[in-house]
C-alpha positions as CSV (number, residue, x, y, z in Angstrom):
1,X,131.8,228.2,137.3
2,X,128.8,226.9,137.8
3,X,125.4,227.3,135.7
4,X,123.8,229.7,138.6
5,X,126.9,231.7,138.2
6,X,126.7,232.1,134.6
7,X,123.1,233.5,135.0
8,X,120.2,231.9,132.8
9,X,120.6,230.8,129.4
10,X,120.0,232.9,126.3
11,X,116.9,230.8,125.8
12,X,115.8,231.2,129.4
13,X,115.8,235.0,129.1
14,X,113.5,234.7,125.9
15,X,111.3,232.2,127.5
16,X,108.2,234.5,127.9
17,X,108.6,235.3,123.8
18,X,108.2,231.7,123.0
19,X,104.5,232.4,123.4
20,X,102.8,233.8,120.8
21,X,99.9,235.3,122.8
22,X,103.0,237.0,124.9
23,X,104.6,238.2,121.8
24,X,101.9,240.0,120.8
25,X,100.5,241.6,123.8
26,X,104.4,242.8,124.5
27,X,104.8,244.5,121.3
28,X,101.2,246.1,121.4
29,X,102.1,247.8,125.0
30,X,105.7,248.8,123.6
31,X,104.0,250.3,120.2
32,X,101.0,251.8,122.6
33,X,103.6,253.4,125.6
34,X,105.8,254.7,122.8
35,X,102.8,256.6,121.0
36,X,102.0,258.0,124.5
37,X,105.7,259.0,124.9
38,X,105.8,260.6,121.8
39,X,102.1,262.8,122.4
40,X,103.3,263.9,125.4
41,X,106.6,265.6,124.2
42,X,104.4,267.4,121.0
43,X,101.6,268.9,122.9
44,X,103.9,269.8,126.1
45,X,105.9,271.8,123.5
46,X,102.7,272.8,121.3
47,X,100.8,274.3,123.8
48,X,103.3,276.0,125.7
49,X,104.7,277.4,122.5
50,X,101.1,278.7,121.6
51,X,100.4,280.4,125.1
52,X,104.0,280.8,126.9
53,X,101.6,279.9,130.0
54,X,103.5,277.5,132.5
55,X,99.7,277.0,133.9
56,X,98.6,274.9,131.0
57,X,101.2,272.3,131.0
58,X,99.9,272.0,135.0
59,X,96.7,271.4,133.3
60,X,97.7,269.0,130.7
61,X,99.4,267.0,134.0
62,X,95.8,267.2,135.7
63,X,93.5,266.3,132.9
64,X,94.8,263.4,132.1
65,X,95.7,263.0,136.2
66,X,92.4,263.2,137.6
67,X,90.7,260.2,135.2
68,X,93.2,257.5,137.1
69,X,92.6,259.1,140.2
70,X,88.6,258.9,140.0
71,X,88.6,255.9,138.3
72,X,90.6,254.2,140.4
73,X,88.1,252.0,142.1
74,X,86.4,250.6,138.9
75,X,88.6,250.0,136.5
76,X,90.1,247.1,138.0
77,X,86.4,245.5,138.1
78,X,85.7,246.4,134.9
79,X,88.4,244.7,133.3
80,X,87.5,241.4,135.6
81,X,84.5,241.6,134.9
82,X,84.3,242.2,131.0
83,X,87.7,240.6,130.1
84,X,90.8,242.2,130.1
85,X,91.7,241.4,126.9
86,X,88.4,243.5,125.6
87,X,88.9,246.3,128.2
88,X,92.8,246.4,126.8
89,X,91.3,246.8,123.1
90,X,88.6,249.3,123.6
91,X,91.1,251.5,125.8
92,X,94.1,251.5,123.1
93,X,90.9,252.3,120.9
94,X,90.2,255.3,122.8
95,X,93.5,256.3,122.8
96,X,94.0,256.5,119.3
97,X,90.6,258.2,118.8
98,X,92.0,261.0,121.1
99,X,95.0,261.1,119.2
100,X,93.3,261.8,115.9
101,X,91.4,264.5,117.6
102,X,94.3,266.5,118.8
103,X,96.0,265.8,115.1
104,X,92.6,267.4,113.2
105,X,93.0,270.3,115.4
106,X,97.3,270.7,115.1
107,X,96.2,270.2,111.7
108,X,93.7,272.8,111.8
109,X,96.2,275.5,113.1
110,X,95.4,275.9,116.8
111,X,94.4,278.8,118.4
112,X,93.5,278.1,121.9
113,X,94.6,274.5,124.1
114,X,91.0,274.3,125.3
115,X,90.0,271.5,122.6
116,X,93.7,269.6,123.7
117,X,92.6,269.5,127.1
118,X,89.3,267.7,126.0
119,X,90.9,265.2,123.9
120,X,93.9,264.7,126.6
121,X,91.1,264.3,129.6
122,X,89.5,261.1,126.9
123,X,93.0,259.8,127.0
124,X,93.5,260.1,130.5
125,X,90.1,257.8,130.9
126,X,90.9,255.4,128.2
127,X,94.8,255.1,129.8
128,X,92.8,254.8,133.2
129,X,91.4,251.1,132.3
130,X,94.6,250.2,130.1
131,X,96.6,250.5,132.9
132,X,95.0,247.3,135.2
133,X,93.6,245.6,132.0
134,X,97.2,245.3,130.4
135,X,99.0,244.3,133.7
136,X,96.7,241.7,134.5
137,X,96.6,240.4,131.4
138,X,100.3,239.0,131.4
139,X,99.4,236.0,134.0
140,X,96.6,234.9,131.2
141,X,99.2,234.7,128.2
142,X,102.1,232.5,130.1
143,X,102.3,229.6,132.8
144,X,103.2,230.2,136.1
145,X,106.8,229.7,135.9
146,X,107.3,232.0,132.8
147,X,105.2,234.5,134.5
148,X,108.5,236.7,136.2
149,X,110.2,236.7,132.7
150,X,106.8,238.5,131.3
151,X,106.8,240.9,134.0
152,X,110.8,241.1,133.7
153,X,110.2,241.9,130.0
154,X,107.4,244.6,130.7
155,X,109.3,246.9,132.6
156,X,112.1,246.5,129.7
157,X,109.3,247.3,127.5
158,X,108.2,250.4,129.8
159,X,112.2,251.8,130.2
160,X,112.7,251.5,126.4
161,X,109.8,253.4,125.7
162,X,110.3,256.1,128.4
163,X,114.0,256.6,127.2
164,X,113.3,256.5,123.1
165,X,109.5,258.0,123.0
166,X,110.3,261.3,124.2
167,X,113.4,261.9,122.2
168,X,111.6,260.3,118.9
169,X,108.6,262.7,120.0
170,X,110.9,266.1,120.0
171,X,112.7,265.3,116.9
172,X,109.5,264.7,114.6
173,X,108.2,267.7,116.2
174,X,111.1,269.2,114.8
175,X,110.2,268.0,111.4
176,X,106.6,268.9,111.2
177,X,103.9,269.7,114.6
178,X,101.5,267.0,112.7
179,X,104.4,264.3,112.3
180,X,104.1,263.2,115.8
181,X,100.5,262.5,116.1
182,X,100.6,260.8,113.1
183,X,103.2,258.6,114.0
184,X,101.3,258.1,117.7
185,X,98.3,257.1,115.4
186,X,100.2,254.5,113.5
187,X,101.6,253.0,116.7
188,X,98.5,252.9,118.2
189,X,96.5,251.1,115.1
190,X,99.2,248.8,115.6
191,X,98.8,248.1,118.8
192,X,94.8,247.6,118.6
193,X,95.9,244.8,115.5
194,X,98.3,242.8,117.4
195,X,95.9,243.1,120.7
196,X,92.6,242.3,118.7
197,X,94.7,239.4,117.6
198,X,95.8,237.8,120.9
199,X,93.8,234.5,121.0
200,X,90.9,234.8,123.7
201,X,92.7,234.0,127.4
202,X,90.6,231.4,129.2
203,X,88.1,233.2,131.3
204,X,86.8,232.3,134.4
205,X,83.2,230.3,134.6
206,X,82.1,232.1,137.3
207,X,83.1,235.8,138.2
208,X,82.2,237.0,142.1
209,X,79.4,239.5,142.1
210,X,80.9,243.1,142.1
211,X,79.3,245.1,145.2
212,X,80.3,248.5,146.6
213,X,82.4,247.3,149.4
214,X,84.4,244.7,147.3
215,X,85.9,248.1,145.4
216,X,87.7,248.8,148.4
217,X,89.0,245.2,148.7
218,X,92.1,246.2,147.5
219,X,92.6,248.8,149.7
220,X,91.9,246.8,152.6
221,X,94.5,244.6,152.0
222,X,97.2,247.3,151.5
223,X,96.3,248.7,154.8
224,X,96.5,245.8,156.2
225,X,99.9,244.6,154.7
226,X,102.5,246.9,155.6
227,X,104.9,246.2,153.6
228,X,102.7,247.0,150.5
229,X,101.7,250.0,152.5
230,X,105.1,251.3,152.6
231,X,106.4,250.4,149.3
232,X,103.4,252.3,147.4
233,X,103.3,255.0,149.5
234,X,107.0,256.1,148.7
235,X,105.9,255.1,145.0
236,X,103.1,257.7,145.5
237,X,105.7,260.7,147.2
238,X,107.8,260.1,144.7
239,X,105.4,260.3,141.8
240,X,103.9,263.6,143.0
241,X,107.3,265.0,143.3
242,X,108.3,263.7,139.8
243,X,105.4,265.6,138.5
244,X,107.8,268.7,138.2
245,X,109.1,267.1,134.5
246,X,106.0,269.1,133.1
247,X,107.4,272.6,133.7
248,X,110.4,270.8,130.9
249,X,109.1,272.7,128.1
250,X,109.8,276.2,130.3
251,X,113.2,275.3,130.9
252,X,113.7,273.5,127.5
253,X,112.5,276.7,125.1
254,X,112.9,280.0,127.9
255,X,116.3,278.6,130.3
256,X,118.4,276.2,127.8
257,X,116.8,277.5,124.7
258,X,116.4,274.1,122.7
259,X,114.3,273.3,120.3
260,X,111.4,270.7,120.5
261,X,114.7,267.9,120.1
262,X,115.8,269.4,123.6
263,X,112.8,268.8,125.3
264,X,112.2,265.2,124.1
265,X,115.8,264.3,125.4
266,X,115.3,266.0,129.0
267,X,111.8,264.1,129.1
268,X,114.1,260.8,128.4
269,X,116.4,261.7,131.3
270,X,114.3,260.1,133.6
271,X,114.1,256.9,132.0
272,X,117.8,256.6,131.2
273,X,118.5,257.1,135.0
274,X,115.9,254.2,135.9
């Protein structure tokens, strides 16, 4: 049996890790998507326990939906234009300030979701420039040919999180409604340390002028490539169907009557399949 038979090398599968920069940046995104995992189960349960509306966890979907789709043309720009690395940093930032927000007012017994959906719409902007600050970011922190082991190790990263955040979310929910967001705040702090500490990627000596028709550069070129075209657009159908996991706490407390434990594992369901 030959070497290409016997897949890559243990060494060869780590190769991206070997970097410290990589290291780093890989654990701040796991620490950073589990936080987010784990916020998501406590107030889907916490605000749906407080107002047995199905409406508001439709509204916790959209306020932190709307930010990504509004900002979709500038964020990308931004984070070319002031370093991703910085964008990355202030956005994890963010999220950790909105974090604290909604743990002062679980904290503070509360009595209506309106202050959650303030503090959910501040994460859903500062998620909005992680999101194309942290991708890019990879092809700064390893050489080209290391570069599809990053990306391979990214989407580990992502399924881990998806699969173990949710669960971890409904069972310290289950100990205490504050535990969570105090756990989502330490994973976050976390994260902004080992991002602040990535060394500086080498930046570019000259950066294009940003004008209103170069936003829609991007889009251009999906039209124009069909094959992108395609392969996004079924993304797309598929994520606006997928959106139906926020009625989970309905079914989780009213249908299967769980506990907060039940939810987490139903919002992990979708990550175990992938």
């Amino acid at each position: 049996m030959n070497n290409q038979e016997q897949g890559p090398a243990p060494a060869a599968r780590f190769a991206a890790f070997s970097y410290s920069a990589y290291a780093r940046y890989w654990t701040a995104r796991l620490c950073s998507t589990f936080a987010i995992q784990i916020v998501a189960v406590a107030v889907a349960w916490q605000i749906y326990d407080l107002t047995r509306d199905p409406l508001d966890l439709g509204i916790i979907g959209l306020v932190q939906f709307l930010p990504l789709l509004l900002l979709v043309l500038i964020t990308g720009a931004v984070a070319d234009r002031f370093g991703r690395k910085l964008v990355m940093v202030l956005s994890i930032a963010g999220q950790l300030a909105c974090t604290l927000t909604i743990l002062y007012f679980s904290w503070r017994s509360l009595t209506t979701p309106f202050p959650v959906f303030v503090a959910l719409a501040g994460m859903g902007i500062a998620r909005a420039f992680f999101g194309p600050a942290s991708q890019s970011l990879t092809v700064n922190l390893v050489p080209t040919h290391i570069f599809p082991n990053a990306v391979a190790w990214n989407s580990s990263a992502w399924q881990l999180a998806s699969i173990a955040g949710p669960v971890m979310g409904g069972l310290l929910y289950g100990i205490s409604k504050d535990v969570p967001y105090i756990t989502a705040a330490v994973l976050l702090l976390a994260s902004f340390g080992l991002t602040a500490s990535i060394p500086r990627p080498a930046q570019r000596t000259h950066a294009p002028k940003v004008t209103f028709s170069s936003l829609f550069d991007g889009l251009r070129y999906i039209r124009k490539e069909k094959v992108v075209l395609g392969a996004i657009s079924l993304d797309l159908f598929a994520v606006l169907l997928g959106g139906a996991v926020a009625l989970l706490p309905v079914y989780a407390r009213d249908v299967l009557e769980l506990g907060p434990w039940g939810l987490g594992i139903l919002r992990a369901a979708p990550g175990i399949g992938a």
